[in-house]
C-alpha positions as CSV (number, residue, x, y, z in Angstrom):
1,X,-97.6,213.1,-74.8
2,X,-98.6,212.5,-71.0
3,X,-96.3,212.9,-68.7
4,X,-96.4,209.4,-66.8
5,X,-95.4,206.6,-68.8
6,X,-97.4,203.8,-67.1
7,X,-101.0,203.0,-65.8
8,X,-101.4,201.2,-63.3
9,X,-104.7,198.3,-63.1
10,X,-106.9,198.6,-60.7
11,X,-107.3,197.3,-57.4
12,X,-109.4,193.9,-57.8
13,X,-110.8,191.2,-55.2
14,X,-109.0,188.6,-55.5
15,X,-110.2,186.1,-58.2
16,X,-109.1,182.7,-58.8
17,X,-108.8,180.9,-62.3
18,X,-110.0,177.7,-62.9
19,X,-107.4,175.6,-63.7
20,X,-104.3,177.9,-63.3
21,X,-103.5,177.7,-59.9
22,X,-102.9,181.0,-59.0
23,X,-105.1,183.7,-57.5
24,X,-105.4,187.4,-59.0
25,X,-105.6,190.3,-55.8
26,X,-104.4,193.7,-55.5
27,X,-102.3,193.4,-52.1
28,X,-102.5,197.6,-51.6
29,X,-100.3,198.3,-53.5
30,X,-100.1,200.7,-56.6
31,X,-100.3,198.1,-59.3
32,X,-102.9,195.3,-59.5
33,X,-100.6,192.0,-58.6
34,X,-100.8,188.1,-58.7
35,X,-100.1,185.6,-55.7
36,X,-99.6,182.2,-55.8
37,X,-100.1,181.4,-52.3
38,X,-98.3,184.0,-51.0
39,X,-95.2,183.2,-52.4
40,X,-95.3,185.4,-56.2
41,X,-95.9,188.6,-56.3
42,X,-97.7,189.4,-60.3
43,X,-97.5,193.5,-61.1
44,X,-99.5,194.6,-64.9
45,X,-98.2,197.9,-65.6
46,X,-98.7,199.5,-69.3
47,X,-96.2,202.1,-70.3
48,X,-98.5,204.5,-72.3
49,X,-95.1,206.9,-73.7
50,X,-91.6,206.2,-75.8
51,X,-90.3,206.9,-72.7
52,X,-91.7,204.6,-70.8
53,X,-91.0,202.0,-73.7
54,X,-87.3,202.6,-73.5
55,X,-87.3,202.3,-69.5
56,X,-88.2,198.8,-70.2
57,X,-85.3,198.5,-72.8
58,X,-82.9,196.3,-70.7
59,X,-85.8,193.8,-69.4
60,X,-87.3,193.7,-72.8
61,X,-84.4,192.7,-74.2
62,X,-83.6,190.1,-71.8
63,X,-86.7,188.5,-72.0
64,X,-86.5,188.6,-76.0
65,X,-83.1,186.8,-75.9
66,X,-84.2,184.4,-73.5
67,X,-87.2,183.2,-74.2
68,X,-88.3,185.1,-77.8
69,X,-88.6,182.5,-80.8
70,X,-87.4,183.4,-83.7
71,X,-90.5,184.4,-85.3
72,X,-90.5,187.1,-82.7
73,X,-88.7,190.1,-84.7
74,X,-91.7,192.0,-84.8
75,X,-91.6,192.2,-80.8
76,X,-88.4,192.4,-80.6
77,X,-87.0,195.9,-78.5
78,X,-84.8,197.3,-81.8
79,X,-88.3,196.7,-83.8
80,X,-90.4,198.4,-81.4
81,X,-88.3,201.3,-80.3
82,X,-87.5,202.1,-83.9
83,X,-91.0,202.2,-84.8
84,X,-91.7,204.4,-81.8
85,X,-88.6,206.7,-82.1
86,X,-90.4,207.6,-85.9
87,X,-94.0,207.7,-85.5
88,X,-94.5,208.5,-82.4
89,X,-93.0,211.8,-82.5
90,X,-95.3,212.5,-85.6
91,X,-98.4,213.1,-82.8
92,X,-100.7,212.1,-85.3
93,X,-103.4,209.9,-82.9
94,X,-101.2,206.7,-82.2
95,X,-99.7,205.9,-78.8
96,X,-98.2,202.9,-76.9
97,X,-100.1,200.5,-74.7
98,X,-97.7,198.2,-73.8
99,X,-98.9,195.7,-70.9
100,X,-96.2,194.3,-69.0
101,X,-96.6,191.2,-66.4
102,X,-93.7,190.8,-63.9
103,X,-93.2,187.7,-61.4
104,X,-91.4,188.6,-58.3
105,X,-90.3,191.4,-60.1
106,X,-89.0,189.9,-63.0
107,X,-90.9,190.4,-66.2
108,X,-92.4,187.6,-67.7
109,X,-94.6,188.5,-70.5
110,X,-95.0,191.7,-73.2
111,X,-97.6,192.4,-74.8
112,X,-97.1,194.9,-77.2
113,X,-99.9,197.3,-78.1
114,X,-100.9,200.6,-79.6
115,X,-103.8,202.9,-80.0
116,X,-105.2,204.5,-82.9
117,X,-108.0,205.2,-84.4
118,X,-110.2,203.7,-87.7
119,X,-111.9,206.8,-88.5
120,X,-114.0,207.9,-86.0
121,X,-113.4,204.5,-84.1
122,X,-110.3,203.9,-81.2
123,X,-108.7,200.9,-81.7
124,X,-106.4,198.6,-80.0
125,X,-103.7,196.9,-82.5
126,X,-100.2,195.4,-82.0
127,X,-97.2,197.7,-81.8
128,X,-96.0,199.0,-85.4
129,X,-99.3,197.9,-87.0
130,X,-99.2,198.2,-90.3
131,X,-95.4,197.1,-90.7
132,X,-95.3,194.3,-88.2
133,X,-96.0,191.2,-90.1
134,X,-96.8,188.8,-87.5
135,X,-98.2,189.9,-84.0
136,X,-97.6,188.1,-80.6
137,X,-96.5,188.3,-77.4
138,X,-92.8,187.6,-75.5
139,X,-93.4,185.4,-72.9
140,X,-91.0,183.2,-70.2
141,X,-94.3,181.5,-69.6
142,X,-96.2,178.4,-71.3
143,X,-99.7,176.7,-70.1
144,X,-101.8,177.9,-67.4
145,X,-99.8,180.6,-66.0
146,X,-99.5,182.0,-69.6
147,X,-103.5,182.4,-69.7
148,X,-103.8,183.2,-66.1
149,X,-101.4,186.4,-66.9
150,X,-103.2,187.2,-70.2
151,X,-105.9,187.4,-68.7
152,X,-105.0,189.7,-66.1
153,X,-103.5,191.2,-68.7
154,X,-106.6,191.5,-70.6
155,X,-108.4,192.9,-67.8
156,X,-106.0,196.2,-68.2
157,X,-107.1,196.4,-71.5
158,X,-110.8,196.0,-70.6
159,X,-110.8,198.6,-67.9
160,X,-107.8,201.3,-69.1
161,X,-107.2,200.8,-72.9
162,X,-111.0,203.6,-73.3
163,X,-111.3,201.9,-77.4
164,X,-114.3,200.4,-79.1
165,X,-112.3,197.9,-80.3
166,X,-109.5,195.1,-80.1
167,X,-108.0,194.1,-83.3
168,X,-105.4,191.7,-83.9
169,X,-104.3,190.9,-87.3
170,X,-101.6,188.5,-88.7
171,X,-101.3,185.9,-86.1
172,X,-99.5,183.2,-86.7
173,X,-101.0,179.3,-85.6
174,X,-98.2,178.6,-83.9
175,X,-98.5,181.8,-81.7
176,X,-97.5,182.1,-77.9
177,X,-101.2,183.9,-77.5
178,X,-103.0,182.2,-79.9
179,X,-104.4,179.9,-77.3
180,X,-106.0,182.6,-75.3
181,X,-107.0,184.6,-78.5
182,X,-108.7,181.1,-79.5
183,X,-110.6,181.3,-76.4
184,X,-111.8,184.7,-75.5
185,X,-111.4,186.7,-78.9
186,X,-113.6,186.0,-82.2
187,X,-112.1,185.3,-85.3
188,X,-112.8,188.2,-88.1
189,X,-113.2,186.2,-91.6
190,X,-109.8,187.1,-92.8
191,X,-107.3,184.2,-93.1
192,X,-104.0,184.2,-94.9
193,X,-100.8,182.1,-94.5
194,X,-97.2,183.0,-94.4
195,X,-94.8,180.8,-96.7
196,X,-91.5,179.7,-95.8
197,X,-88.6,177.4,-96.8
198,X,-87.1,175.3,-94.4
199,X,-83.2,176.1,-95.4
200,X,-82.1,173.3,-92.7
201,X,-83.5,170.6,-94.8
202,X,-80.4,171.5,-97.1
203,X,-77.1,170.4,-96.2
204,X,-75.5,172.7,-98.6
205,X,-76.2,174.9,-101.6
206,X,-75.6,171.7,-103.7
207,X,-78.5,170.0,-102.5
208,X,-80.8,173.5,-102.3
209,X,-79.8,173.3,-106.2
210,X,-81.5,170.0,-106.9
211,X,-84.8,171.2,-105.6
212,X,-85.1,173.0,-109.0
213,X,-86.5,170.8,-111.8
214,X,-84.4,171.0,-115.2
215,X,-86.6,173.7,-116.8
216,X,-86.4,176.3,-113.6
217,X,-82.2,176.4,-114.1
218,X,-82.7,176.7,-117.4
219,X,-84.9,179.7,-117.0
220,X,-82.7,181.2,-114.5
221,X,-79.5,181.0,-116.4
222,X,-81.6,182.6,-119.0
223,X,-82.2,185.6,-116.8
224,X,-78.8,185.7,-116.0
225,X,-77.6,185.6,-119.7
226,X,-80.3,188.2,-120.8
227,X,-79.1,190.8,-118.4
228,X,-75.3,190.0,-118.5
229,X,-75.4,190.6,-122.2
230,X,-78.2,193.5,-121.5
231,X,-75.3,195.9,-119.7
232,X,-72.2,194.0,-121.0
233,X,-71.0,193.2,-117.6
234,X,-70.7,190.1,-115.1
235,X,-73.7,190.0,-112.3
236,X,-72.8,190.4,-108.9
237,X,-74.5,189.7,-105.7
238,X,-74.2,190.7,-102.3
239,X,-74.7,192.7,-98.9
240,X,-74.9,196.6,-99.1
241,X,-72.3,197.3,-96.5
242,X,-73.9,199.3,-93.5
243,X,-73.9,203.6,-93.3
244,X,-75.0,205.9,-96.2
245,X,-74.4,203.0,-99.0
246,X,-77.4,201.3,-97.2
247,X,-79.4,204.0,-96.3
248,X,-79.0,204.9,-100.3
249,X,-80.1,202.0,-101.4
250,X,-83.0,201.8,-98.9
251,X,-84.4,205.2,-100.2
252,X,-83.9,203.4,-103.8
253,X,-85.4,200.1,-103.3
254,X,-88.4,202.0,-101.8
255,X,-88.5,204.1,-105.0
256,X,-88.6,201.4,-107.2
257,X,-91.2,199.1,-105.4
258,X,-93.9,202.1,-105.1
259,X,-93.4,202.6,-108.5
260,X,-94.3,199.4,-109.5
261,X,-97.2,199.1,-107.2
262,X,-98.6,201.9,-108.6
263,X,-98.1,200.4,-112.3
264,X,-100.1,197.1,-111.2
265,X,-102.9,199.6,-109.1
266,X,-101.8,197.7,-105.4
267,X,-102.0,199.3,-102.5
268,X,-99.3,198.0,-99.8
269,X,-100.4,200.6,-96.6
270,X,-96.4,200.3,-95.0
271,X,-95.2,201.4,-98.6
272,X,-97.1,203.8,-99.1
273,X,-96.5,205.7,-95.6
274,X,-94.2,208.6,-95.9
275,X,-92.0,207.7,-92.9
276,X,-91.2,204.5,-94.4
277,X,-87.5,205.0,-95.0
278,X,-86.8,207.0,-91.7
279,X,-88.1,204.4,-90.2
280,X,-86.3,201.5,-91.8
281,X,-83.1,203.6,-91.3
282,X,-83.3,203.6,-87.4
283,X,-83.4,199.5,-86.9
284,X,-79.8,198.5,-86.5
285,X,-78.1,197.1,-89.7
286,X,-74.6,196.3,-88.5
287,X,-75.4,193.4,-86.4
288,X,-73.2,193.8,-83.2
289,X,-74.7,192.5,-80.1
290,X,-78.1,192.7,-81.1
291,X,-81.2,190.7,-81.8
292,X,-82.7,192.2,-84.8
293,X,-80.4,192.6,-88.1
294,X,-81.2,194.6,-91.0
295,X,-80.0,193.3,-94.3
296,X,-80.0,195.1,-97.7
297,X,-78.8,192.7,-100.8
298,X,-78.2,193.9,-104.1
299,X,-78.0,192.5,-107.4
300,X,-75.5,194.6,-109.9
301,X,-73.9,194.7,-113.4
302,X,-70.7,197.0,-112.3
303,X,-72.2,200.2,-111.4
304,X,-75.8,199.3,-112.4
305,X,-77.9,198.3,-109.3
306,X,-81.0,195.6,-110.9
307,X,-82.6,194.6,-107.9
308,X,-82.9,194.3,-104.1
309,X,-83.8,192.7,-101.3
310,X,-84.4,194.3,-97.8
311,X,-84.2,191.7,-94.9
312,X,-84.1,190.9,-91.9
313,X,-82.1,188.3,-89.7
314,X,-83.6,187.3,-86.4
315,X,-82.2,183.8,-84.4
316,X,-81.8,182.0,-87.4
317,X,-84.6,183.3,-89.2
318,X,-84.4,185.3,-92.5
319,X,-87.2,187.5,-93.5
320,X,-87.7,189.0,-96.8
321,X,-89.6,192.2,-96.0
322,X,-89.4,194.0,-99.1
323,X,-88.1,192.9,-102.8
324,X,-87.7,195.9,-105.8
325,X,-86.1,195.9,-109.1
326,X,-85.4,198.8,-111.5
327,X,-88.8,199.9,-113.0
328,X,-87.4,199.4,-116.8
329,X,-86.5,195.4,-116.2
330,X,-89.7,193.7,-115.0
331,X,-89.8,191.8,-118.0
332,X,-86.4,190.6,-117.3
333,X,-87.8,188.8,-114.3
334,X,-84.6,189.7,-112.0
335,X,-86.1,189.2,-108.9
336,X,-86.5,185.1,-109.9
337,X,-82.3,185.3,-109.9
338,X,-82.2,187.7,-106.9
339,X,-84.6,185.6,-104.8
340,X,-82.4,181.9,-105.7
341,X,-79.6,184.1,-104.7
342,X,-80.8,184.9,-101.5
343,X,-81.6,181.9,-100.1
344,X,-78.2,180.2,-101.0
345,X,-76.7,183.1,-99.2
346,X,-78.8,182.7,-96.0
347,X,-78.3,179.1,-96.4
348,X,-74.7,179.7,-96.2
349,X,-74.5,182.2,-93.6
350,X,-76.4,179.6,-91.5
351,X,-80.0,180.7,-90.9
352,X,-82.6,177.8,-90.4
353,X,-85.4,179.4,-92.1
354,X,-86.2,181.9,-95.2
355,X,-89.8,183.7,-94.5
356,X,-91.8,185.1,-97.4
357,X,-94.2,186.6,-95.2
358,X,-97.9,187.5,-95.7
359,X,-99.7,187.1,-98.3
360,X,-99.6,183.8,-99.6
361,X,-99.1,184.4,-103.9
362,X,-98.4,182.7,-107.1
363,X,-95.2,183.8,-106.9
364,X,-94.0,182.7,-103.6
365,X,-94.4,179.0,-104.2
366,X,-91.3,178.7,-105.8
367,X,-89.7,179.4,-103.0
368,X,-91.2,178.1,-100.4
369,X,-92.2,174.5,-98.6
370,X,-94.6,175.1,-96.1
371,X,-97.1,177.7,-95.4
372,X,-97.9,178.8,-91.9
373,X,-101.6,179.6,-91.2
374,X,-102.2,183.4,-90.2
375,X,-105.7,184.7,-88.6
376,X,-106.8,188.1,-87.5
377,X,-108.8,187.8,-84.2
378,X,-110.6,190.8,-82.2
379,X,-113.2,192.1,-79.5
380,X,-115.3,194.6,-79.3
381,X,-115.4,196.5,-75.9
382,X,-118.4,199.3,-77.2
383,X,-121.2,198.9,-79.4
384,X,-119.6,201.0,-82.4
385,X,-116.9,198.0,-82.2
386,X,-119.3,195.5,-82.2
387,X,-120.7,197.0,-84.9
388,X,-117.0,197.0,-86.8
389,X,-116.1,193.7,-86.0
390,X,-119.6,192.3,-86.7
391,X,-120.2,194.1,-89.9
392,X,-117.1,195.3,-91.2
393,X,-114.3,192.0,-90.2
394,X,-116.7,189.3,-90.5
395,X,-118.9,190.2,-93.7
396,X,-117.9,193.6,-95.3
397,X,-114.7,193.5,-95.6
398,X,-114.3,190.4,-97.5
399,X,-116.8,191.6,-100.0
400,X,-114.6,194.4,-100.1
401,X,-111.7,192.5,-101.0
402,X,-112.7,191.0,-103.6
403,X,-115.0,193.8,-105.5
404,X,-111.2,195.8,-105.0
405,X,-109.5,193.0,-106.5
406,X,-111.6,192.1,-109.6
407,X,-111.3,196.3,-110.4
408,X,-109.5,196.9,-113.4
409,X,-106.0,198.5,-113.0
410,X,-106.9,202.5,-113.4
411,X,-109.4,201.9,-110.8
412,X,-107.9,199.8,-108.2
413,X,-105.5,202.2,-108.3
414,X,-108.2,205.4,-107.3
415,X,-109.5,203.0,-104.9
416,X,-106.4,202.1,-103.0
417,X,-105.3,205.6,-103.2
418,X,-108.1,207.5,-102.2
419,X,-106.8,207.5,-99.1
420,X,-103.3,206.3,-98.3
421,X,-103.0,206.4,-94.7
422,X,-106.2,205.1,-93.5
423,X,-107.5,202.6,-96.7
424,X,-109.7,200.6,-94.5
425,X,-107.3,198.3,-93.6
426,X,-108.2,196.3,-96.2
């Protein structure tokens, strides 16, 4: 890795943006910086090392507990320096860009970034990219001084970033840089949603019962029954306590969900990287003083583990990340019990909302009530990214998609595996 852990923008003339009322200018200093009539001082410096991510560790978190939504997990510090305390030790092609905009000093936006390459193309994606499931940026600003520092932002990215192209998937509608991605990015053809139930519409797990009509309890006690009787003992749910019981069960969960994947011929790229668990293992799971919580529930009959849920808790949020069961019971459908079980307990334990994540599927309706809209966005700084984003995100890969996904079983599975760590990004 280099040894300095920041770039620094160039020097500019000073530029004013329409509407924002401030003026970009580089005042001689070492850093590009933005004035507001004298009386601001705006530095953009990118910290291009894990080092120079954790020197931001006590700002980052400060601006993440003050002004970070809680949709924000994937930008959270914990997130980000556990992703970069496993991969980028690996040296295999990915580092940091992290752009960081300070007012006076004081940082006021984060835009986390990383770059990597698409086979022979350099690319500029959000931090953790392929695990993240929603990208954005933390911000203590809204408005015009929000674009005004994207911007400047963006001009870092323009003139230091040397990649062909921008890409930005999974971002959410309700996004603190959706605005500016809305107006200066284009929109690849790639749109998903992310369900989620709004737990606060329940005023206890009484009420979250009557959402089910007469038939779903019936099938659940069913389940229940079926599996009780199955290992002759009484089902019992709840948190995997934190240390080598959760890391055990991580390692497990893992197992089982590859497993099945590979049975239905999906292709999941964070599942199938080898530095999954190591990875998972790093983000804090005991919950002391922190943002981001890492939560592992399990489903047992005594000694026998059924199923699983890896989580995580973030400002009231609960996000259900990954969901496994033990290969020999899919017909048992445990994960229908597992999932009602899990939202009474976030419900209980006081959490506002219980995200599903991306994809929208079948499956998730059930337990969701709303779906959030989730775009991919991007911008081509060379003509081999134009001809990526112009090809490849807005016709090809759709066509892709769908050829993949109308394959029968033993060949989705060759096509999704063909290559495990690169897979188009399909």
């Amino acid at each position: 890795m280099a040894s300095s852990p920041v770039i620094h923008a160039l020097k500019e003339a000073p530029r004013a943006l329409p509407g924002a009322g401030i003026v970009l200018s580089a005042t001689g200093g070492t850093s590009g910086d933005v004035s507001t009539s004298g009386a601001d001082v705006w530095e953009v410096d990118v910290a291009t090392t894990l080092s120079g991510m954790e020197r931001l560790e006590a700002d980052w978190r400060r601006l993440e507990q003050e002004h970070g939504d809680d949709v924000h997990a994937f930008q959270s510090v914990d997130w980000c320096l556990a992703w970069g305390r496993t991969f980028l030790e690996k040296d295999d092609g990915v580092t940091p860009f992290v752009i960081t905009v300070r007012r006076s000093g004081r940082l006021v936006l984060l835009w986390p970034l990383m770059r990597c390459r698409l086979g022979p193309l350099r690319v500029l994606c959000w931090l953790s990219d392929p695990f993240s499931q929603y990208g954005d940026v933390l911000t203590a600003l809204e408005g015009a001084s929000l674009m005004a520092a994207m911007e400047r932002a963006w001009w870092t990215v323009r003139d230091h970033s040397r990649v062909d192209i921008v890409r930005l998937r999974h971002v959410r509608d309700d996004a603190r840089a959706r605005p500016f991605l809305k107006d200066f990015f284009r929109r690849a053809a790639w749109q998903d949603g992310a369900p989620w139930m709004d737990l606060a519409q329940f005023p206890s797990e009484e009420a979250y019962e009557k959402r089910y009509t007469k038939e779903q309890r019936r099938r659940r006690k069913r389940i229940r029954k079926a599996l009780e009787k199955a290992f002759g003992e009484k089902l019992d749910f709840g948190f995997v306590p934190a240390g080598e019981e959760i890391s055990e069960n991580v390692e497990r969960l893992v197992e089982e969900k590859r497993a099945w994947l590979t049975k239905k011929g999906l292709m999941s790229r964070p599942l199938a990287n080898p530095h999954l668990v190591e990875f998972l293992s790093r983000l804090p799971a005991d919950g002391e003083g922190r943002g981001l919580r890492m939560v592992v529930s399990c489903l047992r009959a005594g000694e026998h583990r059924i199923s699983w849920e890896l989580g995580f808790r973030f400002k009231g949020r609960h996000y259900g990340y990954i969901t496994a069961h033990e290969r020999t019971l899919t017909r048992s459908s445990p994960t229908r019990l597992h999932m009602e079980l899990s939202q009474k307990c976030a419900l209980r334990d006081g959490m506002r909302v219980f995200d599903l994540l991306v994809p929208v599927a079948p499956h998730k309706k059930t337990w969701s009530s709303a779906v959030e809209p989730v775009r991919e966005y991007f911008m081509p700084l060379t003509v081999a990214g134009r001809i990526l984003g112009e090809t490849y995100l807005r016709h090809l890969r759709p066509l892709l998609r769908r050829v993949v996904e109308r394959l029968p079983r033993d060949l989705r599975v060759k096509a999704c595996g063909w290559r495990p760590d690169m897979n188009l990004h399909l």
